[in-house]
VEXDREN-2710 file (C-alpha; in Angstrom, 1 decimal):
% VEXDREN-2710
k/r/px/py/pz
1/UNK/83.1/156.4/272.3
2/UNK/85.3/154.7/275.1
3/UNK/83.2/151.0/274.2
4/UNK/83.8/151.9/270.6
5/UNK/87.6/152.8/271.0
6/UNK/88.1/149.2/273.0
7/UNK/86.6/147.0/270.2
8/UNK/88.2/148.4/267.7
9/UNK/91.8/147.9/269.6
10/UNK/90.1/144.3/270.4
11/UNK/89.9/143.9/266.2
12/UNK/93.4/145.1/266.2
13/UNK/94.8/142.6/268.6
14/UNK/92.8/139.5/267.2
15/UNK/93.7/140.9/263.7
16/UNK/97.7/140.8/265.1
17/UNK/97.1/137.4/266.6
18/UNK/97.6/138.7/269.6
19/UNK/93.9/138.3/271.0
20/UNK/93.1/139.3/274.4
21/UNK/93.5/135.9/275.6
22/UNK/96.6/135.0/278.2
23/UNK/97.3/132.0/276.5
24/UNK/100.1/132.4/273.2
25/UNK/99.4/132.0/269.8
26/UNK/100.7/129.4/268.1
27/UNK/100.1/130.5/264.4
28/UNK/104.1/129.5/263.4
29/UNK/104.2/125.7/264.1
30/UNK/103.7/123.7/260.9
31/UNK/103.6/120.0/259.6
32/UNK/106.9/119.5/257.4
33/UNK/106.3/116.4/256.7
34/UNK/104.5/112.4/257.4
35/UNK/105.4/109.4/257.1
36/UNK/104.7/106.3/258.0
37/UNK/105.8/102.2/258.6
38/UNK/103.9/99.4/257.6
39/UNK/102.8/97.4/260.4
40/UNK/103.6/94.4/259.0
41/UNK/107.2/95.5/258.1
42/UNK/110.7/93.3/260.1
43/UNK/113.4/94.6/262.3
44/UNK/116.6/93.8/262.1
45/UNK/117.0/91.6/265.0
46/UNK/117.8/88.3/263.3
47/UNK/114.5/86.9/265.7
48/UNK/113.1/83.8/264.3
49/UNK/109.6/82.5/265.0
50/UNK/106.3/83.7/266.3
51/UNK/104.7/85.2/269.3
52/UNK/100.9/85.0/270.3
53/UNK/98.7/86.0/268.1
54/UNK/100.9/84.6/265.3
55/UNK/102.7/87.6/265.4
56/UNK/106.8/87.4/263.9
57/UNK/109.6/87.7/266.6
58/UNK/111.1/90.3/264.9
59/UNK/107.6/92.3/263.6
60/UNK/109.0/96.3/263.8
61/UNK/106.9/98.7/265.8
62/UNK/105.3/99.3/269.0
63/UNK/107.4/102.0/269.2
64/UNK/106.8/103.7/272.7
65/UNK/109.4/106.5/272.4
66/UNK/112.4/108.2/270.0
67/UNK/115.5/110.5/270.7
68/UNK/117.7/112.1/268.8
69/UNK/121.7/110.9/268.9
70/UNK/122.8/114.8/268.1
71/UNK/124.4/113.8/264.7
72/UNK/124.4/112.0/261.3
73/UNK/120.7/112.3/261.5
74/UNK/120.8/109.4/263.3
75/UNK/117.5/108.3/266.2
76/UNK/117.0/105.7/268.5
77/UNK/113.8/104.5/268.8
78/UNK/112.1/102.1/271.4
79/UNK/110.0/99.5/271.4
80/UNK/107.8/98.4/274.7
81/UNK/107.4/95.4/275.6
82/UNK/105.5/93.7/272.9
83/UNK/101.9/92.8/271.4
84/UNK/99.3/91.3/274.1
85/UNK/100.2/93.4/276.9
86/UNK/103.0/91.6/278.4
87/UNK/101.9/88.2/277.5
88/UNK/104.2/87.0/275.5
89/UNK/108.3/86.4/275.8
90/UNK/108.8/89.4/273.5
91/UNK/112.6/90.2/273.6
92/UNK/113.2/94.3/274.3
93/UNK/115.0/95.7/271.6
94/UNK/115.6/99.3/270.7
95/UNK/116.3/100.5/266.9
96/UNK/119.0/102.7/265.4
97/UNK/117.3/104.9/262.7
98/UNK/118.2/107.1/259.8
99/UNK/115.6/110.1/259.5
100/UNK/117.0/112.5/257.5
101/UNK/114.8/115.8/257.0
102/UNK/113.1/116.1/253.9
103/UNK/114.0/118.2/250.7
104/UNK/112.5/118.8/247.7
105/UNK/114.8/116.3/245.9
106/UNK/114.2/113.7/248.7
107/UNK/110.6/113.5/250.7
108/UNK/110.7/112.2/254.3
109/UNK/111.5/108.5/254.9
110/UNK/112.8/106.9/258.1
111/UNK/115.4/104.3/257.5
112/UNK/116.0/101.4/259.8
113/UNK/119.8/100.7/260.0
114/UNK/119.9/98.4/263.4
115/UNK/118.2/96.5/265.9
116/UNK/119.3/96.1/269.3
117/UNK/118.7/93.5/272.1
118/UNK/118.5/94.5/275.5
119/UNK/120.5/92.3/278.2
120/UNK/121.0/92.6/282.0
121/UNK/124.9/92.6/282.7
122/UNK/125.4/88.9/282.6
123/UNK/123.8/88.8/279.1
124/UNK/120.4/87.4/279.9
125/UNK/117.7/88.6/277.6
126/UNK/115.2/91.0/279.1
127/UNK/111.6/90.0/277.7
128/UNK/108.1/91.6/278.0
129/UNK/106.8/89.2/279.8
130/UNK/104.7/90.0/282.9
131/UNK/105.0/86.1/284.5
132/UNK/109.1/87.1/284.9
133/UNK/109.0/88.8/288.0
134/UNK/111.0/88.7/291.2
135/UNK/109.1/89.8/294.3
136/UNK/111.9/90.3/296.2
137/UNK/114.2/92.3/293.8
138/UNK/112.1/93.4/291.5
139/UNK/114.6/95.8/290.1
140/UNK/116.9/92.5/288.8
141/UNK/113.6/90.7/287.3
142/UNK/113.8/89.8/283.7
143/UNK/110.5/91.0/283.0
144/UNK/111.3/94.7/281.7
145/UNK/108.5/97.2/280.4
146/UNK/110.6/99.8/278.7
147/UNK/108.3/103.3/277.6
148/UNK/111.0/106.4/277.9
149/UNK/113.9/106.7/276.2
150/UNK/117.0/109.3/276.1
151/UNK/120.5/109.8/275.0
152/UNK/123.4/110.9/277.6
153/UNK/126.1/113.1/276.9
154/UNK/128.2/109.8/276.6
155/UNK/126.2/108.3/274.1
156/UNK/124.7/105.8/276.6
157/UNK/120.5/104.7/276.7
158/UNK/118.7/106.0/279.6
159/UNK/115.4/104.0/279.8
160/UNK/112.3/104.0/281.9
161/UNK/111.0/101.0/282.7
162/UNK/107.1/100.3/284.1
163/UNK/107.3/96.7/285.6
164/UNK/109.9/98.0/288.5
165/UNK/109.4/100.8/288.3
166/UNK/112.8/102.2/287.2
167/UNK/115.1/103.8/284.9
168/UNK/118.1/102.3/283.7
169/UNK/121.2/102.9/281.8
170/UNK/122.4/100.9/279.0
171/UNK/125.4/100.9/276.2
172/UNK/124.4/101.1/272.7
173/UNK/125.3/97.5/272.6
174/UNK/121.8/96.6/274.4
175/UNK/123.7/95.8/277.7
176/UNK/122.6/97.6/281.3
177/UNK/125.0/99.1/283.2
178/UNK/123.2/101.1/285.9
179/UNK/120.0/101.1/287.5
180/UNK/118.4/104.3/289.4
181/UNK/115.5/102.9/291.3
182/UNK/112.7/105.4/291.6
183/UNK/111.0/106.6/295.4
184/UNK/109.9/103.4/297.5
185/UNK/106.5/105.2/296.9
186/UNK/106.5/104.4/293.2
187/UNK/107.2/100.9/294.0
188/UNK/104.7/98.1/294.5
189/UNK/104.6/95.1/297.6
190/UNK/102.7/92.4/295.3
191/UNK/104.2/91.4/291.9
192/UNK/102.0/89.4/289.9
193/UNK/102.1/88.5/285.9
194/UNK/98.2/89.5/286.8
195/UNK/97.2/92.9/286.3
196/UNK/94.2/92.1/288.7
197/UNK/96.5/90.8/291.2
198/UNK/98.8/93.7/291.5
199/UNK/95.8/96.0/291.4
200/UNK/94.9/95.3/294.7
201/UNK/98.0/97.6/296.1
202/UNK/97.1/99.9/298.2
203/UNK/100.4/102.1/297.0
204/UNK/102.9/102.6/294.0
205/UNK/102.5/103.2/290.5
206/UNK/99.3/101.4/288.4
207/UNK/99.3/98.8/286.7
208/UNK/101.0/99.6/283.3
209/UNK/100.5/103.5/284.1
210/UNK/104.0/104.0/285.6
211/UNK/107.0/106.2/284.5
212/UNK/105.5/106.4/280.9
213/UNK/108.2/109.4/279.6
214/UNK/111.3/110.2/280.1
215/UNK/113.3/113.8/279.5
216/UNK/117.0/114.6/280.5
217/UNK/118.1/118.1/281.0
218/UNK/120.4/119.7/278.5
219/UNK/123.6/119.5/279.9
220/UNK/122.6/115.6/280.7
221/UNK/122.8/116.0/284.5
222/UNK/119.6/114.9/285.5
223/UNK/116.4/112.7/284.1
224/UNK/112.9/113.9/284.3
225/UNK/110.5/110.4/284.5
226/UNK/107.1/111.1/283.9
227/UNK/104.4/108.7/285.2
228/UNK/101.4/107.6/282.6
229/UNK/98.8/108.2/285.2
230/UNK/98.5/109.0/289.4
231/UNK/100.2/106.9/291.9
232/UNK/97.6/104.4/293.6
233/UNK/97.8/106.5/296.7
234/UNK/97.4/109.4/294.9
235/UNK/93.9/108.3/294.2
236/UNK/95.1/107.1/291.4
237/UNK/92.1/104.5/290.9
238/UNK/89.0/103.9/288.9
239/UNK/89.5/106.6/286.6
240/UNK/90.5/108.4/289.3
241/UNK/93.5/111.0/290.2
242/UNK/94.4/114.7/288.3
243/UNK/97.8/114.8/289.6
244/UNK/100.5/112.9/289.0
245/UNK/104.4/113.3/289.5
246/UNK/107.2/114.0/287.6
247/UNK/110.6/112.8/289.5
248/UNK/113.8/114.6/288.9
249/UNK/116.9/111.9/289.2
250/UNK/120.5/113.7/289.7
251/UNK/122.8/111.4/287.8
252/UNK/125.2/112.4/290.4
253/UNK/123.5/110.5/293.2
254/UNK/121.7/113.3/294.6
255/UNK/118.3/113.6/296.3
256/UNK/115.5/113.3/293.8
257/UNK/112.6/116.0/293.8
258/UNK/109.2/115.5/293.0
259/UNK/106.5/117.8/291.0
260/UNK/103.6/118.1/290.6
261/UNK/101.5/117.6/286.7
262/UNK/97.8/118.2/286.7
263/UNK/95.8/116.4/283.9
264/UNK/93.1/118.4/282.1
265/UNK/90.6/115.1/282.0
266/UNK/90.5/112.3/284.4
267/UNK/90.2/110.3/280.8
268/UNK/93.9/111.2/279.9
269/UNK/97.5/110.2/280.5
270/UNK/100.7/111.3/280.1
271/UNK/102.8/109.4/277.2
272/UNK/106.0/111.6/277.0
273/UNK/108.3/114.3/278.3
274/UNK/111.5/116.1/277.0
275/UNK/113.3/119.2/277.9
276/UNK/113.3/122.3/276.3
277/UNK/115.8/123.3/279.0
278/UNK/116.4/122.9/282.3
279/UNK/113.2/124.0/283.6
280/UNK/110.8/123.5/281.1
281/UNK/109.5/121.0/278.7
282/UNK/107.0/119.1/276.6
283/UNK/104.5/116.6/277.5
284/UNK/102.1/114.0/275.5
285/UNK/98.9/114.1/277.0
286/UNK/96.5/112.4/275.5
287/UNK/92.9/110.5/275.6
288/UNK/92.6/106.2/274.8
289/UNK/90.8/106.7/271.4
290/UNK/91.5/106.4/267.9
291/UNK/90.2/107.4/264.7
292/UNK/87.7/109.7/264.9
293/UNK/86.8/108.7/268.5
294/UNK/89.8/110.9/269.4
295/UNK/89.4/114.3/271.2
296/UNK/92.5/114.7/273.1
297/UNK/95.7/114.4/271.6
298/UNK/97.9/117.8/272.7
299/UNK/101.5/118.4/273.3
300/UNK/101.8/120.8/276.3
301/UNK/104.5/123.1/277.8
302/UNK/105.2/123.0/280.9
303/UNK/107.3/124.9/283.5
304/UNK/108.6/124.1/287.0
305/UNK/108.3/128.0/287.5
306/UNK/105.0/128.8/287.6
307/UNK/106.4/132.5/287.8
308/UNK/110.2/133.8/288.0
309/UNK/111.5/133.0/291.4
310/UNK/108.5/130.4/292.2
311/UNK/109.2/127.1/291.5
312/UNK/106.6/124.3/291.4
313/UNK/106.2/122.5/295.1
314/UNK/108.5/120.0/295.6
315/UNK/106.3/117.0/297.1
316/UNK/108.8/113.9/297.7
317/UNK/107.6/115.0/301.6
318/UNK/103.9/114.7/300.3
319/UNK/103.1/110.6/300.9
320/UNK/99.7/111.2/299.0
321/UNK/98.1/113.7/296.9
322/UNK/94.2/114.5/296.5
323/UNK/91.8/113.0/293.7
324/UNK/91.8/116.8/292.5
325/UNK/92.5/120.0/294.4
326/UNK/95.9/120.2/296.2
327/UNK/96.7/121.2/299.4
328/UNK/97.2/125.1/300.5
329/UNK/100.8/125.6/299.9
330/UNK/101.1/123.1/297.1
331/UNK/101.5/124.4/293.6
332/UNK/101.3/121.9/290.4
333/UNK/103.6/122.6/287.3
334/UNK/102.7/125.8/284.9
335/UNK/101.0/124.1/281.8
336/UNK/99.3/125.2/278.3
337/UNK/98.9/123.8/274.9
338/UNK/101.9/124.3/272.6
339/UNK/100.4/121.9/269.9
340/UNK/96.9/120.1/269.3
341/UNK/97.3/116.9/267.2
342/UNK/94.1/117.2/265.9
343/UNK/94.1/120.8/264.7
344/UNK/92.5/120.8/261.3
345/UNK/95.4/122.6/260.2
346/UNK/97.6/119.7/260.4
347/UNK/95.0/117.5/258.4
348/UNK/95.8/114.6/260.6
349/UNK/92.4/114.3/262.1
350/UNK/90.4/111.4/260.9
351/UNK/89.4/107.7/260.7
352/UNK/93.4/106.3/260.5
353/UNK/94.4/108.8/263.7
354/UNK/96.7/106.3/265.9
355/UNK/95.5/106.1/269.7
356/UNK/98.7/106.2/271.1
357/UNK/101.3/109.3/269.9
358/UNK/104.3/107.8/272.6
359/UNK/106.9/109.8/271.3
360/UNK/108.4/113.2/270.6
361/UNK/111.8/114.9/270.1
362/UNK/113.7/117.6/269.4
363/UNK/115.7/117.3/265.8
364/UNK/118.3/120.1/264.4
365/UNK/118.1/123.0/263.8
366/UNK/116.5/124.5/260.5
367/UNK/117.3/128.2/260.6
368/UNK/115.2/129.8/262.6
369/UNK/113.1/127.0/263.0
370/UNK/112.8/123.8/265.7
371/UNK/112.2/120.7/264.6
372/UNK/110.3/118.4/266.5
373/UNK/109.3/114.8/265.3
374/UNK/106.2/112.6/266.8
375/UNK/105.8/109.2/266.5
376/UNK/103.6/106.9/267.5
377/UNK/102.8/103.2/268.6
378/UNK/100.8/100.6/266.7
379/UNK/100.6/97.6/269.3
380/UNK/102.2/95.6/266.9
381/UNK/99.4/95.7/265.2
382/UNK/99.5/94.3/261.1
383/UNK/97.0/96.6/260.1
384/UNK/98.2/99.6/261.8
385/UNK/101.3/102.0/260.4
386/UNK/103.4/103.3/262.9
387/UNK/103.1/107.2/261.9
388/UNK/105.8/109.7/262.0
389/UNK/105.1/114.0/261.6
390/UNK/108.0/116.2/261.9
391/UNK/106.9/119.9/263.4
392/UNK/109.0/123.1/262.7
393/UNK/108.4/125.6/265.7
394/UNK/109.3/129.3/265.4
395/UNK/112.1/129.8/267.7
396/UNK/109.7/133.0/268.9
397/UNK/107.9/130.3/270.7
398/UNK/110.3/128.9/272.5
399/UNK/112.8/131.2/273.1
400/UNK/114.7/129.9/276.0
401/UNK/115.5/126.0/274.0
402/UNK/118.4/124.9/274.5
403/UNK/119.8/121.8/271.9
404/UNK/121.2/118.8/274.3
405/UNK/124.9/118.5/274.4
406/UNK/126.6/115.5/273.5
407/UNK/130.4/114.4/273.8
408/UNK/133.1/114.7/276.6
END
């Protein structure tokens, strides 16, 4: 009678969507809408001209991030560095965007309104180029790698850059007016346009895997960069390394802290953060295939609690972290899946599945309802649409988001 009384309040449960499982449901998050950008479609730049691979200057895509301004339905997206993996003098540019949410009388359909070239202060272009390094101040090279992108309370671009690595502040003109350089750790000794060649440091972020998303806290005090994959010294080679960092920058000049993300395959990377508040957020994390190759193509939540009153180990003390297990004493951030991209209840699964989602952020309001909007990057390729999904998300699942602030 007792075993019979338990499976039938098991049924119940399941039959609630409750399930005896720890983990949440996530039965109220829905697909709004698609859409999607030709790959062969122009900025508005004004570039002339060709890159390698016969590719137009001002070709529109590669977008590696997007964040919402707070009004007027107006986004700013980013694109990285350009097609061929930094082999090319691709100028940075970010893009101004009109994405208004759909209606019945008007379906879904991002609208480019500018493009944006990036400068240093005295106006010279920043390019993708890998060959345009300094070695000895890397942070004022005009090579520039940009992957995370966020609006401050002013207005201003916050970017994270992978070359440096760093994350810098610019004006909606394109021109830089700060620079927060991240922990000597994350840094590199040997600059090289040659992937090979900086691979053989023995510290500092990967090659091409450094501070890959960027999040800034509600209120707009502080920036959250996110690094693709483990530092080198945190075993963070040959496919190699579960944990990488997450780096809290006070914009007032404080101390940074450092925490802890553990990856759930040694095949996967981190491609985005934002904050839900000032404690917790969402992550890309995601797998190098495409089509139906791909397996793993979540959005997480994280927390730096990892219970009330227990926050997530602080480790800017920590030099180097293990392959895999930490350390007694050392607790990684609280993580679960809030979203799987691949869900067959999304019906995005399938053979035109982009490898690389980059981007997500929080839209307005809708009711009771969260929007969230992906998008993803094409590598400038022709034959590849860059993709955009917007999400509704049951405030019941996140009931602790706060919407940025923006103005004074």
């Amino acid at each position: 009678m007792q075993t019979l009384r338990f499976r039938f309040v098991a049924i119940a449960l399941l039959l609630l969507g409750v399930g005896l499982d720890p983990a949440r449901c996530h039965a109220e998050i829905k697909l709004q809408a698609k859409a999607h950008l030709p790959g062969d479609a122009a900025d508005k730049s004004g570039l002339s001209g060709t890159l390698a691979g016969d590719i137009p200057h001002n070709q529109l895509g590669g977008f590696s991030a997007i964040a919402y301004s707070g009004r007027d339905d107006i986004y700013w997206l980013l694109s990285d560095r350009g097609p061929a993996d930094g082999a090319t003098k691709f100028s940075c540019r970010v893009h101004k965007f009109k994405i208004a949410l759909p209606t019945a009388a008007k379906p879904f359909h991002p609208e480019l309104l500018e493009t944006v070239l990036l400068t240093d202060p005295a106006g010279q272009q920043l390019v993708g180029s890998a060959t345009d390094f300094s070695s000895e101040h890397p942070l004022q090279a005009l090579r520039f790698d940009p992957e995370g992108l966020r609006l401050g309370r002013d207005g201003s671009l916050f970017l994270s850059e992978e070359y440096a690595p760093q994350v810098a502040q610019f004006n909606q003109e394109g021109k830089r007016l700060q620079q927060f350089a991240l922990p000597a750790r994350f840094g590199i000794k040997v600059h090289s346009a040659s992937p090979a060649s900086e691979g053989t440091n023995t510290s500092g972020r990967q090659p091409n895997a450094g501070p890959e998303g960027l999040a800034i806290s509600p209120d707009g005090s502080r920036l959250y960069a996110v690094l693709q994959r483990a530092l080198i010294q945190d075993h963070g080679k040959r496919d190699h390394g579960e944990n990488l960092r997450i780096v809290e920058i006070p914009l007032n000049g404080g101390k940074t802290r450092e925490f802890v993300y553990r990856l759930d395959s040694l095949q996967n990377g981190v491609s985005e953060i934002v904050a839900i508040n000032d404690h917790e957020f969402l992550t890309i994390e995601r797998d190098s295939e495409e089509g139906d190759k791909a397996a793993f193509k979540k959005i997480m939540h994280i927390d730096l609690f990892r219970k009330p009153g227990e926050l997530a180990t602080d480790v800017s003390h920590v030099e180097s972290l293990p392959d895999k297990k930490l350390p007694d004493g050392v607790h990684h951030v609280k993580k679960e899946v809030l979203l799987d991209l691949l869900d067959a209840k999304f019906g995005l699964k399938g053979q035109k599945f982009p490898e690389k989602h980059e981007g997500i952020c929080f839209g307005p309001r809708q009711g009771k309802l969260i929007t969230l909007i992906a998008v993803s990057d094409n590598d400038f390729v022709r034959e590849n649409a860059s993709t955009f999904q917007i999400f509704t998300i049951s405030a019941d699942e996140l009931p602790d988001y706060v919407p940025q602030k923006f103005g004074p």
